[in-house]
C-alpha positions, 0 to 999 in steps of 0.5 A: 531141171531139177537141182541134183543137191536139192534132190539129194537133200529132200530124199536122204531120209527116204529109207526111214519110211521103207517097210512101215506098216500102216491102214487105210483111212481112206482114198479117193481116185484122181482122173485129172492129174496136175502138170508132170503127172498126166501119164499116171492118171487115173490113180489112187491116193488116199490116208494112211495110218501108221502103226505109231497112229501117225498119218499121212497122205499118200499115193496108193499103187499096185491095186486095183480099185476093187482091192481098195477098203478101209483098213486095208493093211498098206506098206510104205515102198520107196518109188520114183515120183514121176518120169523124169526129163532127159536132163533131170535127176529122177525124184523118188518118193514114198508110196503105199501098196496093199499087204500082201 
């Protein structure tokens, strides 16, 4: 069970990331996903590069693998990270999907 203070601790700044903008450096597809996450699987992450040359590691969604190319211009979206047991906090998390 997760620990709804710890949740709420980890996340409060989630919002400083809604709407930068960023490219993508590169990706890869998973096909075995870690515990928790098997219903996700396949899925995209990659390296995003953010406008102030920052970079981090991310989960790409919403697009399809033909969609995906270096310096594709992505943007950051607050998500929820996985499905959440019946008495778990829900987690969320930051993601990048393609600029449309």
């Amino acid at each position: 069970m997760n620990n709804p203070v710890k949740n709420w601790r980890n996340t409060k700044q989630l919002h400083s990331f809604l709407g930068r903008q960023g490219k993508l450096l590169v990706w890869t597809k998973v096909t075995t996903a870690p515990a928790g996450f098997e219903y996700q699987s396949p899925y995209f992450t990659g390296i995003i590069e953010l406008e102030d040359k920052v970079r981090m590691p991310i989960q790409i969604i919403d697009c399809e693998e033909s969609e995906l190319k270096i310096d594709l211009k992505m943007k950051l979206v607050i998500r929820r990270l996985k499905k959440p047991g019946p008495s778990d906090v829900i987690d969320y998390a930051v993601k990048a999907t393609p600029l449309k």
